[in-house]
Residue frames as a rotation matrix with the C-alpha (Angstrom) as fourth column:
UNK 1
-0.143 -0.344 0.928 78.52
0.728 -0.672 -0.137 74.04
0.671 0.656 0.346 95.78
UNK 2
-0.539 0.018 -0.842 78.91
0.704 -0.538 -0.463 77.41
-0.462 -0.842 0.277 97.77
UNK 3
0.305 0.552 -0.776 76.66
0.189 -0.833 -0.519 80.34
-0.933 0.012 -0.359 97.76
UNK 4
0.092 -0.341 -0.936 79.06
-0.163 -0.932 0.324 81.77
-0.982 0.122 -0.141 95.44
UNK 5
-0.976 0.152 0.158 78.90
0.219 0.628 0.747 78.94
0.015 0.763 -0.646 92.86
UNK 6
-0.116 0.917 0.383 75.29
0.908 0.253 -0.333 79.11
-0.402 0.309 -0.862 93.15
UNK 7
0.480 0.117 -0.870 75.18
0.015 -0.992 -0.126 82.83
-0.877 0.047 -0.477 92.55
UNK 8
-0.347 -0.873 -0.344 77.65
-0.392 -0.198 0.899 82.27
-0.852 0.447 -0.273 89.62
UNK 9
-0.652 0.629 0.424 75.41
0.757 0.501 0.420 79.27
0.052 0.594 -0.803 87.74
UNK 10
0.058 0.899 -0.433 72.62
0.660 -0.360 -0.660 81.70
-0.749 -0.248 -0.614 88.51
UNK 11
0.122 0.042 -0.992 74.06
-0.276 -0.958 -0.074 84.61
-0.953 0.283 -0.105 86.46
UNK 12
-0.861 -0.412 0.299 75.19
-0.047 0.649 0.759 82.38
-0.506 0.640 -0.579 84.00
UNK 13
-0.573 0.758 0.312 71.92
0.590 0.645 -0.485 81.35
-0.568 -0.094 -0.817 83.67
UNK 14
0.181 0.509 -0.841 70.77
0.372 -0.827 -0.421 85.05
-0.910 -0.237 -0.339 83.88
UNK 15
-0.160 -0.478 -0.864 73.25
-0.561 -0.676 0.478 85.69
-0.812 0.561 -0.160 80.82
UNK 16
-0.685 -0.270 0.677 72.33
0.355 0.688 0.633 82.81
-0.636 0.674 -0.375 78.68
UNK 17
0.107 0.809 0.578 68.76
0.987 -0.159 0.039 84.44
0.123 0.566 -0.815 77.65
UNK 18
0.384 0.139 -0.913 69.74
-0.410 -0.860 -0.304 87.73
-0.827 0.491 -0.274 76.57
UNK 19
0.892 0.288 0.349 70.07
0.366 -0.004 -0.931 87.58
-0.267 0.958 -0.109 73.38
UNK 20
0.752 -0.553 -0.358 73.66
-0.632 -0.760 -0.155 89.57
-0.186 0.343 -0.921 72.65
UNK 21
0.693 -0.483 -0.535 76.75
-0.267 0.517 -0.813 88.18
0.670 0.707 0.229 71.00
UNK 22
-0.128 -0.958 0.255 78.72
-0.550 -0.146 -0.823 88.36
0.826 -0.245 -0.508 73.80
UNK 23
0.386 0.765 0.516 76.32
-0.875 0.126 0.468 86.49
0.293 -0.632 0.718 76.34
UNK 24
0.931 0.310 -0.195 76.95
-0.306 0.951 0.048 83.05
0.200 0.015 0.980 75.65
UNK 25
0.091 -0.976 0.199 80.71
0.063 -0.194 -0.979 83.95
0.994 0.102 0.044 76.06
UNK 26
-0.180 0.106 0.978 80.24
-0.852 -0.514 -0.102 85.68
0.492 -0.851 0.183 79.60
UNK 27
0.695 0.715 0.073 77.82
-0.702 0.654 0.284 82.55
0.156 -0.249 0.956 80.45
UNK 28
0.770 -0.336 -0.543 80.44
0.422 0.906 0.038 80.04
0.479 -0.258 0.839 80.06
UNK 29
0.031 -0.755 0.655 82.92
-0.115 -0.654 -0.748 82.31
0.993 -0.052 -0.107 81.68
UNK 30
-0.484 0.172 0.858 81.39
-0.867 -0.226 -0.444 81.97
0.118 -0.959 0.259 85.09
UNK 31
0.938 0.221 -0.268 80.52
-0.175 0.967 0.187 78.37
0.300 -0.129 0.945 84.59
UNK 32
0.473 -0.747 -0.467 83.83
0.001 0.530 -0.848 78.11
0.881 0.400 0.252 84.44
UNK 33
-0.285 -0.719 0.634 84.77
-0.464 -0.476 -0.748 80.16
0.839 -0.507 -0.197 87.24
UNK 34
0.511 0.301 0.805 82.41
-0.767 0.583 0.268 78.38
-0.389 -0.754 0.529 89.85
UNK 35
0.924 0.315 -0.217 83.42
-0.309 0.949 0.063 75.09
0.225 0.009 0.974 88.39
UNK 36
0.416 -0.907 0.066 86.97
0.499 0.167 -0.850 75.52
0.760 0.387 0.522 88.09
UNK 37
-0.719 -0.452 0.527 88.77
-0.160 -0.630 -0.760 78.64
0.676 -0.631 0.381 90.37
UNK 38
0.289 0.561 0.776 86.11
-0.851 -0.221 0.477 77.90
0.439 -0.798 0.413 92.84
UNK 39
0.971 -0.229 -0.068 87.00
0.238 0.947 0.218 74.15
0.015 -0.227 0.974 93.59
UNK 40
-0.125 -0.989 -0.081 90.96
0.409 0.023 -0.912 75.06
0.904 -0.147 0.401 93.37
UNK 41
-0.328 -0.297 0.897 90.09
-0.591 -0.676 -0.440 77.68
0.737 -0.674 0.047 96.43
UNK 42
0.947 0.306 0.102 87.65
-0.281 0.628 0.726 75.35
0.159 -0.716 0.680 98.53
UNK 43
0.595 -0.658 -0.461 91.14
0.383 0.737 -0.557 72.94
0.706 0.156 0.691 97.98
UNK 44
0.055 -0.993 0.107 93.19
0.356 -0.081 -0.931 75.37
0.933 0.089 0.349 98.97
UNK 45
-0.072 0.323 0.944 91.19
-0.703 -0.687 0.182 76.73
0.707 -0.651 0.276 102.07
UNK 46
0.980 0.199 0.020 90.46
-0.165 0.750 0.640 73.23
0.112 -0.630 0.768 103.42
UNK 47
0.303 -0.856 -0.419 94.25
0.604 0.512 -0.610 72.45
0.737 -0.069 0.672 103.25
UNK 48
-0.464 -0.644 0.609 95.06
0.113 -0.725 -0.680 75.37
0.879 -0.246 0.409 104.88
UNK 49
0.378 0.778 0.502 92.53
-0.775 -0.030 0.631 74.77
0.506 -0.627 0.592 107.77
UNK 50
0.891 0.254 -0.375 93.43
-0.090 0.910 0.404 71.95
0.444 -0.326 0.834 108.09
UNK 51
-0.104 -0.983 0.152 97.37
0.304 -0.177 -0.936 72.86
0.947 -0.051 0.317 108.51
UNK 52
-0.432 -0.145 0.890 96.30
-0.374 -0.869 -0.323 74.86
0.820 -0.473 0.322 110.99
UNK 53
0.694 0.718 -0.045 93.56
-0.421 0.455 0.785 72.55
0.584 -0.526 0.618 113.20
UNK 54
0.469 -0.706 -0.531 97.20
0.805 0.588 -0.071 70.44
0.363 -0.394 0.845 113.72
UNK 55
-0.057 -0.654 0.754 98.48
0.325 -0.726 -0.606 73.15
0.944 0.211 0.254 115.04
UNK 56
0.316 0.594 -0.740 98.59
0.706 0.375 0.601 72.96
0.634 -0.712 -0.301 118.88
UNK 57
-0.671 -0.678 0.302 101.30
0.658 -0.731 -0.180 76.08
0.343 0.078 0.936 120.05
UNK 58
0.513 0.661 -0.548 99.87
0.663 -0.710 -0.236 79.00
-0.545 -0.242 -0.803 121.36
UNK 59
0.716 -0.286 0.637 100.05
0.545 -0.340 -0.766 81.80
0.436 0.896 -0.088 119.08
UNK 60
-0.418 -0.829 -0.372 103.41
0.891 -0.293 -0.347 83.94
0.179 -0.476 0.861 119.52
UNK 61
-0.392 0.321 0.862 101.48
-0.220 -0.943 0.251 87.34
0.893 -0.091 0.440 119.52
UNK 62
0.573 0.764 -0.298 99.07
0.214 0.211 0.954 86.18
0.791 -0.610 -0.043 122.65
UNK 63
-0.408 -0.651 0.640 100.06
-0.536 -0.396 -0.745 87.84
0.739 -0.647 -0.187 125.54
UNK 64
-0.808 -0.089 -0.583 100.30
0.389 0.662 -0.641 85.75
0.443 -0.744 -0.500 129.04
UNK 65
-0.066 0.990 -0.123 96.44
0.482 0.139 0.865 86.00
0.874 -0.002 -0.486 130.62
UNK 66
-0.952 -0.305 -0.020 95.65
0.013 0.027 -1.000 87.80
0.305 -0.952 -0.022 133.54
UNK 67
-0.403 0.902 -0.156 92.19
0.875 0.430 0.223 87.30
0.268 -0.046 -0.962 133.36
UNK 68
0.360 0.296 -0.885 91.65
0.063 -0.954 -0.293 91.77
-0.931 0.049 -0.362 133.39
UNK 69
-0.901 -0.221 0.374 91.35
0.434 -0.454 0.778 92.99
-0.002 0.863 0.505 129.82
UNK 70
-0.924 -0.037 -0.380 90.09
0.135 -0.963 -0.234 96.08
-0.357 -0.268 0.895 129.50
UNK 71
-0.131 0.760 0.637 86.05
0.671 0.540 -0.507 96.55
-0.729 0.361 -0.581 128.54
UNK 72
0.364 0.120 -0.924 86.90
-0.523 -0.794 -0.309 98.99
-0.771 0.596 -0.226 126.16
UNK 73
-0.563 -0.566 0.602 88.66
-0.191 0.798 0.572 95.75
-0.804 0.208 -0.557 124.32
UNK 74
-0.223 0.562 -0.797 86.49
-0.971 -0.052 0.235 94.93
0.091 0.826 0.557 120.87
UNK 75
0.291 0.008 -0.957 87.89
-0.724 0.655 -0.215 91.71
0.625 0.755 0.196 120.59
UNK 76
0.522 -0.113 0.845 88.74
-0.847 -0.182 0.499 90.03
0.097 -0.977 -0.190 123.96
UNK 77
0.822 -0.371 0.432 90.05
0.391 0.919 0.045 86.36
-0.413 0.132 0.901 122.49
UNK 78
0.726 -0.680 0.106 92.47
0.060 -0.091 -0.994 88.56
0.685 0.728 -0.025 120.67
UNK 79
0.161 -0.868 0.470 94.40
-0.375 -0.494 -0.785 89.55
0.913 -0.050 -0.405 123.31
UNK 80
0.374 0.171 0.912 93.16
-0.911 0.250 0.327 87.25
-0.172 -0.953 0.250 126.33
UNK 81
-0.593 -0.278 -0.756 94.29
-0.641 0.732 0.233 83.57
0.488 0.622 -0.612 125.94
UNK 82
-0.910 0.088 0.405 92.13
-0.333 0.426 -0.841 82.51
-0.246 -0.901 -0.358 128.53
UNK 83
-0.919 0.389 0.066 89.32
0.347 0.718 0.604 80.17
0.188 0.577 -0.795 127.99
UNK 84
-0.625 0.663 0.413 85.78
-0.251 -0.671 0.697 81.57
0.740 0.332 0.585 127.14
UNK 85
-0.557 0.479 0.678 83.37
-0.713 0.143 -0.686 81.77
-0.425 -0.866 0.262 130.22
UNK 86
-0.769 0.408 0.491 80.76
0.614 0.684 0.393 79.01
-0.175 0.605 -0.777 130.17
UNK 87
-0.718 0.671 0.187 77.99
-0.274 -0.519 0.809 79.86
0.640 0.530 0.556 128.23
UNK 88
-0.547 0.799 0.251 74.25
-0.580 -0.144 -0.802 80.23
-0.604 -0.584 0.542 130.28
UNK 89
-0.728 0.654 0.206 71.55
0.686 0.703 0.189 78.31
-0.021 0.278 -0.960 129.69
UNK 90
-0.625 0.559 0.545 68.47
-0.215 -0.795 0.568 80.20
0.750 0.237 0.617 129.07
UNK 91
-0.804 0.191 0.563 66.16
-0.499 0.297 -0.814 80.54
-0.323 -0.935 -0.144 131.70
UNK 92
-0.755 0.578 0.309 63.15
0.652 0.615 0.444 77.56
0.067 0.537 -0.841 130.80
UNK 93
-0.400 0.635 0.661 59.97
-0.544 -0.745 0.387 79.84
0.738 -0.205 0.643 130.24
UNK 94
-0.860 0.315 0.401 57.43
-0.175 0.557 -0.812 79.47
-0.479 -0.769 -0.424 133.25
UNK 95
-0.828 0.470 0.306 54.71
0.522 0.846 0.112 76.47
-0.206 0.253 -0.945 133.19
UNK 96
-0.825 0.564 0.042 51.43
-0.564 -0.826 0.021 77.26
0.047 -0.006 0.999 131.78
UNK 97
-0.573 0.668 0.475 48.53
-0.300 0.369 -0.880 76.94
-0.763 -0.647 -0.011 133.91
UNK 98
-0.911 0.378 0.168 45.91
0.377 0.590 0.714 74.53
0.171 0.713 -0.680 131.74
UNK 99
-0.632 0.697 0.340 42.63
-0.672 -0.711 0.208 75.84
0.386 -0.097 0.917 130.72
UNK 100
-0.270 0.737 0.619 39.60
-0.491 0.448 -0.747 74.66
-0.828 -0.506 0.241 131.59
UNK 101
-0.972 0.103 -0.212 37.94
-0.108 0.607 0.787 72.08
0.210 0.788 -0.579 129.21
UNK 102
-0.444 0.895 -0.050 34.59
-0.896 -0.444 0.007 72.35
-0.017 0.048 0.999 127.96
C-alpha cells in the first residue's frame, strides 16, 4: 500500500471513533478510495511507465548537445542530452591512530 493508502486507512480509522452519524459513512468512503481509485491509479501509472521505459527515441524537444549550457540553467538534463558526469566517490575519512591499551 502507498503512503497515501496508509494515510487514508489511518483517517478512516481516525473517523470510525467519533461518534457522529455521518462518520461511519466518511470511514468507508476512504476505505474505499485507498482500496479501490488507489489500485486503478498505481495500474494506470505502472502501465504508463512502463510504455515509456520501451521507449528508446530521444525526446523531440531535446536540443543537439554541445556540452555548454548555461549555469544560470535550473534544470541542465532538460535541455542538455548529454550524459551525466560520473559521480565522485567520497573521499575515505583518514585512518585512526590506535590508542594505547591499558
Amino acid at each position: 500500500m502507498t503512503v497515501l493508502g496508509e494515510v487514508l486507512v489511518a483517517t478512516a480509522d481516525f473517523h470510525d471513533g467519533l461518534g457522529q452519524a455521518s462518520d461511519p459513512y466518511t470511514a468507508r468512503r476512504l476505505r474505499y478510495l485507498a482500496d479501490e481509485h488507489l489500485r486503478v491509479l498505481r495500474s494506470d501509472l505502472t502501465h504508463t511507465r512502463n510504455a515509456l521505459a520501451d521507449r528508446h527515441a530521444p525526446h523531440p524537444g531535446r536540443s543537439t548537445c554541445t556540452e555548454e549550457v548555461p549555469a544560470t540553467e535550473r534544470e541542465r538534463s532538460a535541455v542538455c542530452a548529454c550524459p551525466p558526469p560520473p559521480r565522485t566517490l567520497p573521499a575515505p575519512p583518514p585512518p585512526v591512530a590506535a590508542g594505547l591499551r591499558r
